[in-house]
C-alpha positions as CSV (number, residue, x, y, z in Angstrom):
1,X,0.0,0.0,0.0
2,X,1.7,3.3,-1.2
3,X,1.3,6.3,1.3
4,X,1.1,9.9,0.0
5,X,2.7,12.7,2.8
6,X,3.0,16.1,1.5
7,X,4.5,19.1,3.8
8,X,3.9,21.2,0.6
9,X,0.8,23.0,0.4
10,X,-0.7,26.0,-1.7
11,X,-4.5,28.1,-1.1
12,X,-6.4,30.2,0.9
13,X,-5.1,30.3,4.4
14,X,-7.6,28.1,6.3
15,X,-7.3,27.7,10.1
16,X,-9.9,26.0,10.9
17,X,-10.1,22.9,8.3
18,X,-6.4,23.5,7.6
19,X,-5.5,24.9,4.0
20,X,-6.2,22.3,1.0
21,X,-9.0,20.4,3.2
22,X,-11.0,17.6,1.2
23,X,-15.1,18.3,1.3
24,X,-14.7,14.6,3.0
25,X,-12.5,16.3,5.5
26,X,-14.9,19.3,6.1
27,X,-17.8,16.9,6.3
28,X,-16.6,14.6,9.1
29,X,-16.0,17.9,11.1
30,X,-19.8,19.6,10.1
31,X,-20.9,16.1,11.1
32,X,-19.5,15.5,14.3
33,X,-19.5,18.9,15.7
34,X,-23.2,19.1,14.7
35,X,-24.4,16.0,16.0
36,X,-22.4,16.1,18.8
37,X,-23.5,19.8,20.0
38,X,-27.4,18.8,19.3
39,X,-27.0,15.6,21.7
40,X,-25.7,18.3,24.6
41,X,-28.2,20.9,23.3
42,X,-31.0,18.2,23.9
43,X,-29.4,17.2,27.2
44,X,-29.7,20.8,28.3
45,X,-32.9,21.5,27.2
46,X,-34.3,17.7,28.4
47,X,-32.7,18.7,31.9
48,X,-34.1,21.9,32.1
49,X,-30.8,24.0,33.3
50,X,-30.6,26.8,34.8
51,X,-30.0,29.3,32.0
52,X,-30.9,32.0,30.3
53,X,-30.8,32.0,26.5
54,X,-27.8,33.7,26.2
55,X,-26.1,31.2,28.3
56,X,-27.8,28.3,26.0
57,X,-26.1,30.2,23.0
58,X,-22.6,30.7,24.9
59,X,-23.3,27.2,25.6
60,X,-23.8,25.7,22.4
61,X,-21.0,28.1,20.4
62,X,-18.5,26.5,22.6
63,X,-19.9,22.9,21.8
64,X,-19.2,23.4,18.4
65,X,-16.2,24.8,18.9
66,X,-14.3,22.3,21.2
67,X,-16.2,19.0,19.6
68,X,-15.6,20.1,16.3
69,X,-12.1,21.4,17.0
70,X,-11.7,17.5,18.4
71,X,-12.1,16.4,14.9
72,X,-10.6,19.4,12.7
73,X,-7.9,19.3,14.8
74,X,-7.4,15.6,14.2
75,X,-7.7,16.1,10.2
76,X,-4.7,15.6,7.7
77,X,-4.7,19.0,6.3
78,X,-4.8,20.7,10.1
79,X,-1.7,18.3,11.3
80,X,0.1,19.8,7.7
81,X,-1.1,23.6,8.5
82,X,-0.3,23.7,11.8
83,X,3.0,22.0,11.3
84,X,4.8,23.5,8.6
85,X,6.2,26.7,8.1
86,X,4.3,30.0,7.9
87,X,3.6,30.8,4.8
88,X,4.0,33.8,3.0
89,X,0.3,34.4,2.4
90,X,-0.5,33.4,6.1
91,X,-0.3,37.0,7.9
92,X,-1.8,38.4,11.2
93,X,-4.4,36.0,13.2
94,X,-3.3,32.8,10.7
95,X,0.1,33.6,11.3
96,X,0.1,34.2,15.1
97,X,-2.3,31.2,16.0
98,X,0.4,28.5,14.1
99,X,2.2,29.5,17.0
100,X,1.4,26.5,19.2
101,X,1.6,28.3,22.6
102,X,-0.5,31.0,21.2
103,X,-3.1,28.9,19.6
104,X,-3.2,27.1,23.4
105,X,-3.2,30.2,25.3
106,X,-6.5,31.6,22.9
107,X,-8.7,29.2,23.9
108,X,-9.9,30.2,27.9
109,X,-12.6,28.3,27.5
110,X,-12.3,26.7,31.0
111,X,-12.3,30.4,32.7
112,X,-15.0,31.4,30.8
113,X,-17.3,28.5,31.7
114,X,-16.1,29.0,35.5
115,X,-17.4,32.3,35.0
116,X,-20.4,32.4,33.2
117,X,-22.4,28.8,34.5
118,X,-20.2,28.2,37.5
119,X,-21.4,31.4,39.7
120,X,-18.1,33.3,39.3
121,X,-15.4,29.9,39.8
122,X,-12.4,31.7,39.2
123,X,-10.9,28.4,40.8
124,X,-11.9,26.1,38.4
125,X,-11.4,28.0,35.0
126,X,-8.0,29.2,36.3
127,X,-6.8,25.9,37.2
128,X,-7.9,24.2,34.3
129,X,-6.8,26.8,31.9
130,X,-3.0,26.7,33.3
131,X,-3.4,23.1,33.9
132,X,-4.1,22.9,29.5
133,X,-1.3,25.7,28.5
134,X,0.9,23.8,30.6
135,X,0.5,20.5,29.6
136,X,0.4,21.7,25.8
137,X,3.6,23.4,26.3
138,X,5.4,20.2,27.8
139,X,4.4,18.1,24.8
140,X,5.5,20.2,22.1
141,X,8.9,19.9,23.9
142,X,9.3,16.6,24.1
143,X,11.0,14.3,21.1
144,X,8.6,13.8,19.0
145,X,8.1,9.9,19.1
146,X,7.0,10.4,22.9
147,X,4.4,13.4,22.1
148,X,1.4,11.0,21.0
149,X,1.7,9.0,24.1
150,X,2.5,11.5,26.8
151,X,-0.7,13.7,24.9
152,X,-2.4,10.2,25.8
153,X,-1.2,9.9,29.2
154,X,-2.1,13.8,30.2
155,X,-5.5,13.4,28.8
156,X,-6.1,9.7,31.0
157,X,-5.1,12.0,34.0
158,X,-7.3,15.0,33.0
159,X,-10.2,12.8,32.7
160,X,-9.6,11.6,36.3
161,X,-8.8,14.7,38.2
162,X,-12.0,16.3,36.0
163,X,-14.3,13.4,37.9
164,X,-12.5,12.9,41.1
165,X,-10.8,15.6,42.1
166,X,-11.5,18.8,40.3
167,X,-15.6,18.7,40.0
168,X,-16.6,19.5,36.8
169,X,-19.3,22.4,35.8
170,X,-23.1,20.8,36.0
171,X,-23.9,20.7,32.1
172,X,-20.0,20.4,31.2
173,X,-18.8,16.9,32.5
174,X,-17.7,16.4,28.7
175,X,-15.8,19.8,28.6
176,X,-12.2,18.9,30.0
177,X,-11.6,15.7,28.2
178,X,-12.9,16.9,25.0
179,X,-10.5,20.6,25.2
180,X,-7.7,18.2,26.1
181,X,-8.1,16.1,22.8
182,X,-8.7,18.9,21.0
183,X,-5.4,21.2,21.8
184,X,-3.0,18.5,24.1
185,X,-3.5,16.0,21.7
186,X,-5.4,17.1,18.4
187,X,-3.4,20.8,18.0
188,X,0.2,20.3,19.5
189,X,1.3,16.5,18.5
190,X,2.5,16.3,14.8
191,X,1.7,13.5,13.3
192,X,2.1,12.3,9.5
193,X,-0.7,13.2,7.4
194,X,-1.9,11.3,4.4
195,X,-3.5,12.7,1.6
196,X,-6.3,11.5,-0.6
């Protein structure tokens, strides 16, 4: 079976797909993003929460942004993006979030859910959002054939202090191990990417 990697690329800057995406690529990431924020969307609702609609909206915007980041991230023309050089087409925002610290540090997610539907838990955003950057940082430092399984390793351990020891936000149980897929594992470990 004959592989095809190519570091080359050429196209619109695309930061969320990753430039050169296939509509197959884009699909899975519609598909799983959508689905995946209308089962939590009917969860909420089912459950009747304790929100007001712009919290549902807040809500549901970062859904779709972490579960379909899970997947995007995952996809053979992100890994390529985010891994190669910056282009000379790729400018400002595209530019700055290749930066793999930066594109961690953008995403204070955690804080803002401590905020907004955890009455004001500075604690829990805060702890969670260094916890991430940190953890991101450490495995973009390490060789590269250990970054897949300490990614895996960091996420194990997320999931377990999320349930035992840091309690998670009621409506976001998901949240932790899902951001940590999506930028521990997903964003910062290069992989090899094949394409179609």
């Amino acid at each position: 079976m004959k592989t095809n990697i190519e570091w080359k690329y050429s196209g619109k800057p695309d930061g969320f797909f990753g430039t050169g995406a296939t509509q197959a690529e884009q699909n899975l990431v519609w598909l799983f993003g959508i689905l995946s924020t209308a089962l939590l969307g009917w969860y909420w609702w089912s459950h009747a929460m304790d929100w007001t609609w712009w919290q549902y909206a807040i809500a549901l915007l970062l859904a779709l942004d972490v579960l379909g980041g899970v997947v995007a991230n995952s996809l053979n023309s992100c890994k390529r993006f985010y891994h190669s050089p910056i282009q000379p087409e790729e400018t400002g925002f595209t530019a700055l979030a290749k930066n793999h610290f930066v594109f961690a540090l953008l995403h204070i997610h955690p804080i803002l859910i401590g905020l907004v539907f955890g009455n004001m838990n500075l604690t829990y955003g805060i702890i969670w959002y260094a916890t991430m950057v940190i953890f991101s940082t450490g495995v973009q430092r390490l060789p590269l054939y250990l970054q897949r399984p300490a990614a895996m390793g960091i996420i194990m351990l997320a999931i377990l202090i999320n349930y035992y020891v840091i309690p998670p936000i009621t409506g976001f149980e998901w949240f932790i191990p899902a951001l940590f897929l999506k930028i521990v594992y997903g964003h910062i470990v290069q992989e090899e990417f094949y394409r179609a």
